[in-house]
N, C-alpha and C positions, 0 to 999 in steps of 0.2 A: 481492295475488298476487306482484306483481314483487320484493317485499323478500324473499319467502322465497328463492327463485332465489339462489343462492350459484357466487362462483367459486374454481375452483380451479385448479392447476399442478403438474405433475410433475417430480418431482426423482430421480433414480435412485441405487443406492448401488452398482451390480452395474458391474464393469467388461465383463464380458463381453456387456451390454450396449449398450455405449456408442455403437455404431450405430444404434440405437434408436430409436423417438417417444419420447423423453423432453430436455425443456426444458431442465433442469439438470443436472449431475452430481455425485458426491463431497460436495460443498461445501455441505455443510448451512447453515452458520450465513452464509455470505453469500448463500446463496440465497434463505432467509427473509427475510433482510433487505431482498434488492431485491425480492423480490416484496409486503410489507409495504409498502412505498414504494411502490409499483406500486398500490396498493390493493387485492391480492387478498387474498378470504377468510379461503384454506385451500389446504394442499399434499396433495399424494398422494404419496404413497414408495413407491420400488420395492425392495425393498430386498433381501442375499442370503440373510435369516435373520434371524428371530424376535430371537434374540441381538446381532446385529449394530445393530438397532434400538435395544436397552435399551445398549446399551454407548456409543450415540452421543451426540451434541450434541442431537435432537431436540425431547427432553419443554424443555429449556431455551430453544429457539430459538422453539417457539411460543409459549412462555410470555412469553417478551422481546418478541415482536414483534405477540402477540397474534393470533394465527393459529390455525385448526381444522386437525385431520388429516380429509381427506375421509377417504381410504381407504388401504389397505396392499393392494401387488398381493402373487400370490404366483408370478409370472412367474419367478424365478430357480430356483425348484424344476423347471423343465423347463430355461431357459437356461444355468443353470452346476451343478446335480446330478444331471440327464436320469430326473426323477422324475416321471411321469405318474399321473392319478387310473384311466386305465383300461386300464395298461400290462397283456400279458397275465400276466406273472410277478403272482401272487399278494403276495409279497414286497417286490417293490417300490411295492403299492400302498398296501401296508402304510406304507411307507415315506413316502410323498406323503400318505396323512391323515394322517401326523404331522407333518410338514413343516408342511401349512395349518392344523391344529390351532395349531400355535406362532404361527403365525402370527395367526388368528385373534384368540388368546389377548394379543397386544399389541395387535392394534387396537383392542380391548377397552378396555383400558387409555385410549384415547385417545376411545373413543366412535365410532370410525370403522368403516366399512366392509369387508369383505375381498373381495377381486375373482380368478375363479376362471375365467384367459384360456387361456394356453397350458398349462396344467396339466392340462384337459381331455385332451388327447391326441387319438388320430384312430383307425380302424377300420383297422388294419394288413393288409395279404392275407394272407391265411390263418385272419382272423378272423372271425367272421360279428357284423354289426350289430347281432344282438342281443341277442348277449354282451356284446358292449362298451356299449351303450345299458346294459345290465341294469347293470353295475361303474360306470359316470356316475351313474347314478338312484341306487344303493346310495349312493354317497360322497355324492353333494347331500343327499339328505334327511338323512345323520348330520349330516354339516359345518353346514347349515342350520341345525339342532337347536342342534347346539353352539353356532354363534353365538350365537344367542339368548340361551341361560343366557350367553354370556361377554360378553354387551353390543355385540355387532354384528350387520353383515348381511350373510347371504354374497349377493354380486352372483354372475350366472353372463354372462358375454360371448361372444355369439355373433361368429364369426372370420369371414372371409372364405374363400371356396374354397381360394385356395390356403395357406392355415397349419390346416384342418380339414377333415374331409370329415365332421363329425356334424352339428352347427347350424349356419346359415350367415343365416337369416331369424329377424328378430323373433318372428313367429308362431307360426311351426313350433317354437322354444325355449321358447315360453309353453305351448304346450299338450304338453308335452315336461314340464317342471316341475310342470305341476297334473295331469296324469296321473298321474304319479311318486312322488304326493302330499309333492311339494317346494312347497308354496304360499309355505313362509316366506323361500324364495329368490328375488330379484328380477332383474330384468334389468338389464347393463351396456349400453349401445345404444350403441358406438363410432360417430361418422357415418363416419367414414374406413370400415370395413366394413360399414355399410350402404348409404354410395354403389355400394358395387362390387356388392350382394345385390337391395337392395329396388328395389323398382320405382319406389314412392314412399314416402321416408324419412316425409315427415308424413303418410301414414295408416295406414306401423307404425307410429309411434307411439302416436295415435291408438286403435288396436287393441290393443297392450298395453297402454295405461290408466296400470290401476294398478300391474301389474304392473315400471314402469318402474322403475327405485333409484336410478342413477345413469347420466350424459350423459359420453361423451367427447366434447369439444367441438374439432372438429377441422374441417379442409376437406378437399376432392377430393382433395390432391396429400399427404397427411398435414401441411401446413403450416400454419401458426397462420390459423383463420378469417378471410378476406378475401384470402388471395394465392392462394385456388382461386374453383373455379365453381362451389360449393354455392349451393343455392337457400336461403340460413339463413330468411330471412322467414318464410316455410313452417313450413321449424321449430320456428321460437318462436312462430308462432301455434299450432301441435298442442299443443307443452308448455303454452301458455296452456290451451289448453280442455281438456285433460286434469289440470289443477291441480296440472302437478308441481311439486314443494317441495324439491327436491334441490341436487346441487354441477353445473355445469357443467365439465368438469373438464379441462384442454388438455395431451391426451398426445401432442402432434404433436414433429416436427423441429423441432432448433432452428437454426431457418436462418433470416436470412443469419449469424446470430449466436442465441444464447441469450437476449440480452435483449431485442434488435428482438422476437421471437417472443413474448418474455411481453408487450413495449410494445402489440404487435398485435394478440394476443388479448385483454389487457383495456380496449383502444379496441372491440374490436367487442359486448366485454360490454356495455362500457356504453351504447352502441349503441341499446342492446334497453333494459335495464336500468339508467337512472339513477338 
């Protein structure tokens, strides 16, 4: 079980960003590098476009360094083009399944993941819940679809209170999704926002199952696991006995530096997992 368990790091390419939980920035090809040396996996990219991706150092740097793409966020579709999947403008939601489409359509290419955070959007006043539910449900079940034919998986990540007010709990997002008849969409289970939702992080887990896809592997304060007060133990006994087989993936701050934060997170990987 423990060889499947893979790790991962984030690398962002969105300047607008750069406040961010994300571990590295810009610098693709030294960032592979020191994370290779570091002994991780696989990266996650955040990246500001489909394009921006194919035109980069990428397909080259995992190839040189031997490295998997967990996943592609599609975070800059709301961070730098203020494109929501359930903005009320008809038009621009148009505009956002094209965005993750592209999106999508590279991770593809790479066998990875697509992860669907802040794109979600929120239930604005004026709006009633379940219009907006009904514009989320519509976009998951297409985007989900598509995945599939383009060789990924859409992830859906439930936010914390304050960056959402539709999902917030594990639970409540899974039976959200197989309602929805979204079953092919899985769940992103940030621990940084499930510290702040669940009551106890290892028995959502536990309770989505299978439904899990992919871990951000983070602590209390967003900081690379071990410089907060997460109970991790816990939660790699849940991921044990749920038999997840996924990335671990560290979208935390890079503080005190970038690379203490990757040093740190892959000492607690291996922790768990030698």
């Amino acid at each position: 079980m423990q060889n499947k368990i893979r790790s991962a790091i984030t690398i962002s390419m969105v300047e607008e960003a750069r406040s961010g939980p994300f571990v590295f920035y810009q610098d693709l090809s030294g960032a592979c590098a020191a994370v290779a040396e570091l002994g991780f996996d696989a990266v996650e990219i955040f990246p500001p476009s489909a394009a921006a991706v194919r035109s980069s150092t990428l397909k080259r740097d995992v190839q040189d360094h031997q490295l998997s793409v967990a996943a592609l966020g599609t975070g800059a579709g709301w961070v730098k083009h203020k494109l929501r999947l359930t903005d009320p403008d008809r038009l621009i939601r148009q505009r956002a399944r094209k965005f993750v489409e592209e999106i999508i359509e590279c991770a593809g290419e790479y066998g990875a993941a697509t992860i669907i955070g802040s794109m979600q959007g929120r239930c604005d006043e004026g709006r009633t819940r379940e219009d907006v539910l009904g514009w989320l449900a519509e976009e998951l079940v297409y985007l989900g679809e598509f995945a599939v034919r383009a060789g990924s998986t859409l992830l859906y990540e439930p936010l914390n209170r304050y960056e959402t007010n539709l999902f917030t709990r594990q639970e409540e997002a899974a039976h959200f999704l197989k309602s929805a008849g979204a079953g092919q969409v899985k769940l992103l289970c940030d621990l940084f926002h499930m510290n702040i939702e669940e009551v106890s992080m290892a028995d959502a887990l536990r309770k989505a199952g299978p439904m899990v896809g992919h871990i951000h592997f983070v602590d209390s304060n967003r900081r690379a696991v071990g410089y907060g007060h997460t109970e991790m133990e816990t939660v790699i006994q849940a991921l044990k006995e749920i038999q997840y087989a996924g990335y671990l993936s560290a979208e935390c701050l890079p503080l005190p530096d970038p690379l203490s934060a990757a040093s740190q997170t892959i000492r607690s990987f291996k922790r768990w997992f030698p």
